[in-house]
C-alpha positions as CSV (number, residue, x, y, z in Angstrom):
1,X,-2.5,-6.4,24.2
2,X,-5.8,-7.7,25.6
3,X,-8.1,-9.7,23.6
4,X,-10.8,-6.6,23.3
5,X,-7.9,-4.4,22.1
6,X,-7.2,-7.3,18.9
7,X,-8.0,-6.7,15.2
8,X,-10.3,-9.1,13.9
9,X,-10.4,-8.7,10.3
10,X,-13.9,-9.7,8.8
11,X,-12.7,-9.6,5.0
12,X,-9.9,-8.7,2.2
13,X,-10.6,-5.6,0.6
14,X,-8.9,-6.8,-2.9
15,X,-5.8,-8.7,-3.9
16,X,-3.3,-7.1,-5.9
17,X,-1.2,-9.3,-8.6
18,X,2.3,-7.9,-10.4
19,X,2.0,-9.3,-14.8
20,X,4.1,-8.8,-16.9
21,X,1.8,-9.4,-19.9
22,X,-1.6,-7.3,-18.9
23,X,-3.3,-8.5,-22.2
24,X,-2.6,-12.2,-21.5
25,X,-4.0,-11.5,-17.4
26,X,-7.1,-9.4,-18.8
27,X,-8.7,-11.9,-21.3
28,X,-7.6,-14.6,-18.5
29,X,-9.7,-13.2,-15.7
30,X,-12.4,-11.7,-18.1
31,X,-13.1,-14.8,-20.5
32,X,-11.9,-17.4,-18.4
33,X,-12.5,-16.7,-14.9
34,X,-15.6,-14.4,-15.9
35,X,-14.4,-11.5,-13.6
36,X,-16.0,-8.0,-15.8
37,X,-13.2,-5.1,-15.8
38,X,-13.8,-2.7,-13.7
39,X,-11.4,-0.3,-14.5
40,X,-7.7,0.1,-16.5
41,X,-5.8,3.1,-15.8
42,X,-2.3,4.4,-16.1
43,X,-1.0,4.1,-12.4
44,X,-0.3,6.7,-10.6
45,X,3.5,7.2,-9.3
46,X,4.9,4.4,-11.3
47,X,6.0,5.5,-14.5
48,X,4.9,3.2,-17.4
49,X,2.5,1.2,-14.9
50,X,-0.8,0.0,-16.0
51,X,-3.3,-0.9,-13.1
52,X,-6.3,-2.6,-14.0
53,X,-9.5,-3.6,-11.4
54,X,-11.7,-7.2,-12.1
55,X,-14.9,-6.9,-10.5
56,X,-17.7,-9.3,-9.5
57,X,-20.4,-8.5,-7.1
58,X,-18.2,-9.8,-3.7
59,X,-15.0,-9.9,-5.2
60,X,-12.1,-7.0,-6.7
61,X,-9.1,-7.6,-8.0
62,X,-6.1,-5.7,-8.8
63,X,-3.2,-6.1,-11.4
64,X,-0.5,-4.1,-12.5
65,X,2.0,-4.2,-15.4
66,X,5.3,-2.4,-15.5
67,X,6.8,-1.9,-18.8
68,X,10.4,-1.2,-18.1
């Protein structure tokens, strides 16, 4: 492969986190980290899943909860 031909990622489009408590994660990356939810949605798929988004301005992340 030549070094035109490479990938050279600029950025992460979001990080994605597996909890097992979703409560606990939300008021941990609302209240303490500040992050606003963006979103909270039964996940597509995956039975019992919960997916929930954290926005800021530059930053996204993802977690899900699996009740088994």
């Amino acid at each position: 492969m030549s070094q035109t031909s490479m990938l050279r990622p600029n950025g992460i489009n979001h990080l994605a986190l597996s909890t097992a408590n979703m409560k606990t994660t939300l008021t941990f990356f609302n209240e303490v980290l500040g992050m606003p939810l963006a979103a909270l949605y039964w996940m597509h798929g995956a039975e019992q899943a919960i997916h929930g988004f954290f926005g800021a301005e530059q930053i996204v992340l993802s977690g899900v909860c699996i009740h088994a």
